[in-house]
C-alpha positions in Angstrom: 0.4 -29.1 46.6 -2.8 -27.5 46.1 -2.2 -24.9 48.4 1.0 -24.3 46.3 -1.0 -23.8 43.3 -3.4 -21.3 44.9 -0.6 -19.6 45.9 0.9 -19.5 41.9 -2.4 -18.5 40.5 -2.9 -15.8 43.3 0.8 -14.3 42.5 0.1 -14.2 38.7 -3.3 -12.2 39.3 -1.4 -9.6 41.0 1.3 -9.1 38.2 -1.6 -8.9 36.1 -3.0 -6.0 38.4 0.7 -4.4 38.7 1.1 -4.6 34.8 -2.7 -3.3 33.6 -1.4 0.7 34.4 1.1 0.4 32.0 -0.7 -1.4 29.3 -3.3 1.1 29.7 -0.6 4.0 29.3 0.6 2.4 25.9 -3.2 1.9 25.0 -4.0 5.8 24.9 -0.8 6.6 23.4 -1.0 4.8 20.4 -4.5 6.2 20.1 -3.1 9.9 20.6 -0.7 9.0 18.1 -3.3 8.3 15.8 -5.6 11.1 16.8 -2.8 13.6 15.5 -2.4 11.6 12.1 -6.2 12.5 11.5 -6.5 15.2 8.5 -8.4 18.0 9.6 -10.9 17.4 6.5 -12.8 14.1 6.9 -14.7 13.7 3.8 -11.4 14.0 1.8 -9.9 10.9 1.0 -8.2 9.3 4.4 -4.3 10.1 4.7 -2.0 8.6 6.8 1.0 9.9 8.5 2.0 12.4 11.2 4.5 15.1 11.7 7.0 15.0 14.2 5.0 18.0 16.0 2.2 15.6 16.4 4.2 14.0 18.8 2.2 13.4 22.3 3.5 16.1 25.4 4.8 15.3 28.3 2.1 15.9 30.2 -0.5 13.1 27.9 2.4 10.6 28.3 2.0 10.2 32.0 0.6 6.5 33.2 -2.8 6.5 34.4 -3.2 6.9 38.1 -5.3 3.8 39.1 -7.0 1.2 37.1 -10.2 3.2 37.4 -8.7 5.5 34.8 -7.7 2.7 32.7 -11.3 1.4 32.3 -12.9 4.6 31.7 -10.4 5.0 28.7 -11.3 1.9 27.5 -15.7 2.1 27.9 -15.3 5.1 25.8 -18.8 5.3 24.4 -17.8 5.4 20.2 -20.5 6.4 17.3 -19.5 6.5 14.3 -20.4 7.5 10.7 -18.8 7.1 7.2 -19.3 6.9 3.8 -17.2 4.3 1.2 -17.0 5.0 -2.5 -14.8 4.2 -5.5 -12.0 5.7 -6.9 -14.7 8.1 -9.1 -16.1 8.9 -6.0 -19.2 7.3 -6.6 -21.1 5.6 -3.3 -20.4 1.8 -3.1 -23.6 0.3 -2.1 -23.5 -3.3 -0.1 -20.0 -3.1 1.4 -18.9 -4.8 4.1 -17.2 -2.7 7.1 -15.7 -4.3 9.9 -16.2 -2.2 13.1 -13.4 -3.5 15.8 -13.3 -1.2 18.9 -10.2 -1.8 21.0 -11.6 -2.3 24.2 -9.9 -4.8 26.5 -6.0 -5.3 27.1 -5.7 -8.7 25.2 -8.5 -8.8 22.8 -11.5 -6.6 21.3 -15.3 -7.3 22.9 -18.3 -6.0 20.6 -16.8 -6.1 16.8 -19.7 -5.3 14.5 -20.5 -5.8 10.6 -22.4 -3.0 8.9 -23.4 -3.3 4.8 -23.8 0.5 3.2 -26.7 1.4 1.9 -27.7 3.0 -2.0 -25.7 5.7 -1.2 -22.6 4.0 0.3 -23.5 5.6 3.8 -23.2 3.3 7.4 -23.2 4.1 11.0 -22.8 2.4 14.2 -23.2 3.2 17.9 -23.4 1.7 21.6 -19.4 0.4 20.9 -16.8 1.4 23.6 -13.1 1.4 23.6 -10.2 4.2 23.6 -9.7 3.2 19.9 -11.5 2.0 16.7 -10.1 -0.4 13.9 -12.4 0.5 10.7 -12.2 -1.4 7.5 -14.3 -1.8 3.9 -14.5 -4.3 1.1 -16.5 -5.5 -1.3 -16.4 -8.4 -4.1 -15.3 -6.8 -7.2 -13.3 -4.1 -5.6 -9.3 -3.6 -4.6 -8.8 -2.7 -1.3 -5.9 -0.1 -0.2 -3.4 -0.4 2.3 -3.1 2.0 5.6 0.3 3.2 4.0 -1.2 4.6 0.9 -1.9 8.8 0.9 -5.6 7.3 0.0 -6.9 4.1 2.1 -10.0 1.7 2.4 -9.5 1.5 6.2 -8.4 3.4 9.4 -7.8 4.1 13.0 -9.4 6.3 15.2 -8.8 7.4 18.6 -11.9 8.4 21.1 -11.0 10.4 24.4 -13.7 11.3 27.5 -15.3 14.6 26.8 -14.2 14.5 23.3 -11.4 15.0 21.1 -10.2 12.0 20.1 -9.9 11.6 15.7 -13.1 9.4 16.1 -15.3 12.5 17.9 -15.6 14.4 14.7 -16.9 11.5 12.6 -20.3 11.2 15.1 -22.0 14.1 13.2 -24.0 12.3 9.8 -23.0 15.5 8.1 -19.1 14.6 8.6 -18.4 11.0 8.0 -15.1 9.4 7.4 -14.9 8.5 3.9 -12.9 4.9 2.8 -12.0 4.4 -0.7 -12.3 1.2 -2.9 -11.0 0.9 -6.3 -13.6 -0.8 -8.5 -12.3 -3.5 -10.8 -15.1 -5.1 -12.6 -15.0 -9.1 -13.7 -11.3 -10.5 -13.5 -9.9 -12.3 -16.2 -7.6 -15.4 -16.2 -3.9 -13.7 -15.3 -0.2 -15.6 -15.3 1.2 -13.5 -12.8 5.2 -14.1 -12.2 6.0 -12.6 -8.8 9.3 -10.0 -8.6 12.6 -11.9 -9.8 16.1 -10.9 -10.8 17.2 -11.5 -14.5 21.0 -12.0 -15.4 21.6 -9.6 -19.1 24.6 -9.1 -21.1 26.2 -5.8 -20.4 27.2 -5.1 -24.0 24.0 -4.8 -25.4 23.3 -7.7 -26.6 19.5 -8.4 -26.9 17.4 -10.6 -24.3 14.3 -12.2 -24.7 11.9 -12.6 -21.5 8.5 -13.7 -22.1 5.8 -13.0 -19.8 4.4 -16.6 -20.2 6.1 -18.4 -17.6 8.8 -17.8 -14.7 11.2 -18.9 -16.6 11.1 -16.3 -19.4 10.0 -18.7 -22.1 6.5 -18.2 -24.2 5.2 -16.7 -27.1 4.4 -13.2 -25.4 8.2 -11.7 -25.2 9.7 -8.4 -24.6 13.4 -8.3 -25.6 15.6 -6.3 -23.3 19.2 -4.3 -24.3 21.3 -3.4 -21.2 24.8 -1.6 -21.9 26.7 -0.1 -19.0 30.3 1.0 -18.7 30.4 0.7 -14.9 32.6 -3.0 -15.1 35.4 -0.6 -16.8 35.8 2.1 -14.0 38.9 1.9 -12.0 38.3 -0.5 -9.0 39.4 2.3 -6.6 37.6 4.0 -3.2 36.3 6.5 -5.5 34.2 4.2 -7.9 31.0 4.9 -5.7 31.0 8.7 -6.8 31.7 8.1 -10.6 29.8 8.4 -13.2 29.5 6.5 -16.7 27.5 5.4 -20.0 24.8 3.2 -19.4 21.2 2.6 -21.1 18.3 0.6 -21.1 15.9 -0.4 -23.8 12.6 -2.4 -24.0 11.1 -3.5 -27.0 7.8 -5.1 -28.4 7.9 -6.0 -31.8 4.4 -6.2 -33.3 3.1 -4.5 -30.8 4.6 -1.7 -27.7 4.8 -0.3 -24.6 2.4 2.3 -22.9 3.8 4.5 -19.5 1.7 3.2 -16.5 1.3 6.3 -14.6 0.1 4.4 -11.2 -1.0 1.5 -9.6 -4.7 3.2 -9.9 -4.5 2.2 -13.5 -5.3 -1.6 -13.9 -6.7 -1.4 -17.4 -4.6 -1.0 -20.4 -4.8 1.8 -23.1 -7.0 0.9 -26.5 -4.0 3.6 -28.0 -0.9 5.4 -27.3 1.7 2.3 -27.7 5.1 2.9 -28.9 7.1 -0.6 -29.9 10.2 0.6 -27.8 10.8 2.2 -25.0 14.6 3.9 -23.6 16.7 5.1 -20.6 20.0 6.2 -21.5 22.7 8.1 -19.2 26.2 9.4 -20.2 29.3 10.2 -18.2 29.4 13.4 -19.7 25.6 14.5 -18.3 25.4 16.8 -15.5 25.2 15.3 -12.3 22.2 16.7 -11.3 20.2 14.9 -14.5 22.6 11.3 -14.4 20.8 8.6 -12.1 22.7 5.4 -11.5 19.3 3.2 -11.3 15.7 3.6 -12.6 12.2 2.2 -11.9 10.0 1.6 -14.2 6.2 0.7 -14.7 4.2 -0.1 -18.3 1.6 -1.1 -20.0 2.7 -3.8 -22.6 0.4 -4.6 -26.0 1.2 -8.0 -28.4 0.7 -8.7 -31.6 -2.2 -11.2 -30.9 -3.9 -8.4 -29.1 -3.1 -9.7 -25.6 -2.3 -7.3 -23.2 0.2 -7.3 -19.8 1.7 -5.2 -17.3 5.4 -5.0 -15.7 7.1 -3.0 -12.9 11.3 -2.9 -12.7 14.1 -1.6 -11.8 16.9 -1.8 -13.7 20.4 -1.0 -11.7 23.4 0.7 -14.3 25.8 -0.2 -11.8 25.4 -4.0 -12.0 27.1 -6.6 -14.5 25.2 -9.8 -13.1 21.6 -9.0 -12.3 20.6 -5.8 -13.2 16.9 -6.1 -14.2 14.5 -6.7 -11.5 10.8 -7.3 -12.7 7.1 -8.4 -12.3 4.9 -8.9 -14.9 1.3 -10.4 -15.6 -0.5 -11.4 -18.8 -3.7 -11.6 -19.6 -4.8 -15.1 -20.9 -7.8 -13.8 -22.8 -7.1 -12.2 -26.2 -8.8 -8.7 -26.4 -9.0 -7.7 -22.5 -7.7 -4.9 -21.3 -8.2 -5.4 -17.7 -5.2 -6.4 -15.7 -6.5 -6.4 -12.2 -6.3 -9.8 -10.1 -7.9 -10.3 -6.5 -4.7 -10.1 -4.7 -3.4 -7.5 -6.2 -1.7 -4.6 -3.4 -2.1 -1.4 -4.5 0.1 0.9 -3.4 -0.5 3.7 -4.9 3.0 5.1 -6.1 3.3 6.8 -9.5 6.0 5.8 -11.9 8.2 8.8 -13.8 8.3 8.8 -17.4 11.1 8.6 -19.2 12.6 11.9 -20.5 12.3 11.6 -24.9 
């Protein structure tokens, strides 16, 4: 039996040997991958995203030859330097970046902590790996996803001899610059997550307060929804029709304000109108008719609270056209609408045309 088990354990190690080659291989090519995503310009704001030139030749995708090659990928020696500021571009003194150098074929060996200083600079060296996870945050500040054009984190890739994404971030004069959007003190928030409201489709008026999930409080916005779309002929060519439908929000005491982007977490002091409309006809052009819209505001009450809410409201639907996600502040007079958790994804919203 126990020579059995040797035998077991001694089998295992050399799959482990057979596979390392090819987990090396996929290693580096995720890191080439990222090496071509890099923007040319590092202290712009980071962008994500690569072209399908970017794509790695035949010649980088070939396995490693021996394991040999695989660890000198990986003991890369990496030094880094980078800057984090806000979304005014001032420095953001004492935040935290999380260093995590990809360095082993299961796990990371050597991750690494650096605060910035007064003028939101920090460095590292003596890491190693083919690839480097970087990340900011501080208290007080949103952080932004790797999908947004602007980010508070990224991935570099670091080659032998140079020119990897991560190379051109060791000079002090070119760091990599992270981004953090600075919210301030947060404020007690109801927050009801994205949900699906039933309306009439004849126009009749709705009420959904922003108080509760279930639509019922003191802080309402009332609704209209009127589409013609339940009337079309129920034939193979309803798909490409077009017909009358509209939408309408209104605040009575108090209004809507456009909400450009998710950048903007502070309502307006001014510029609220108490209604707010999307209307489309059959008879438009049908370069100008859209069969759905999305929508994103600021919304002011008549006890001087404020809230936000995002939707989409589908013309084409007679059950649940609306779909929406609101918060409310709790405290009378503040503007600021920002909540710890909050993903920013950095996606601007169209105004409506007047």
């Amino acid at each position: 039996m126990k020579a059995r088990k040797q035998n077991i354990v001694t089998y295992g190690f050399l799959v482990v040997l057979a596979l390392l080659p090819v987990l090396g291989w996929l290693l580096n090519r995720n890191a080439s991958d990222v090496s071509e995503a890099e923007p040319g310009v590092s202290t712009s704001r980071v962008h994500q995203g690569a072209s399908d030139e970017s794509r790695p030749s035949a010649e980088q995708s070939e396995l490693p030859v021996d394991l040999e090659t695989l660890i000198s990928r990986l003991n890369t020696s990496i030094k880094i330097y980078g800057k984090v500021v806000d979304q005014f571009g001032k420095p953001v003194a004492g935040a935290k970046v999380q260093l995590n150098p990809i360095n082993r074929l299961e796990d990371s060996y050597g991750k690494k902590t650096v605060i910035t200083d007064d003028d939101g600079r920090f460095s590292a060296e003596g890491l190693h790996g083919n690839s480097l996870g970087i990340s900011a945050e501080k208290k007080g500040y949103l952080r932004i996803p790797r999908m947004s054009s602007l980010s508070s984190s990224a991935m570099l890739g670091y080659e032998r001899g140079g020119g990897g994404t991560g190379d051109r971030h060791a000079d002090p004069s070119n760091p990599i610059v992270l981004e953090l959007l600075k919210i301030g003190l947060i404020e007690p928030m109801i927050h009801v997550d994205k949900k699906r409201w039933t309306l009439p489709v004849d126009g009749t008026q709705k009420k959904i307060a922003l108080d509760s999930e279930e639509g019922r409080g003191t802080h309402g916005i009332e609704v209209r929804f009127l589409s013609t779309w339940n009337q079309l002929p129920m034939d193979n060519e309803i798909n490409s029709k077009l017909f009358d439908w509209s939408f309408e929000i209104r605040v009575p005491g108090g209004g809507v304000a456009w909400d450009q982007s998710d950048l903007e977490f502070e309502a307006p002091a001014t510029g609220y109108e108490e209604s707010v409309r999307y209307e489309y006809s059959a008879t438009m052009p049908r370069t100008e008719w859209e069969p759905f819209r999305q929508g994103r505001y600021f919304v002011k009450f008549a006890d001087d609270t404020y809230g936000r809410i995002q939707f989409s409201i589908d013309g084409g639907s007679d059950r649940s056209p609306l779909y929406m996600e609101s918060w409310l502040s709790m405290k009378p007079g503040s503007r600021n609408l920002a909540t710890e958790n909050m993903i920013v994804n950095v996606v601007e919203s169209e105004e409506p045309d007047r």
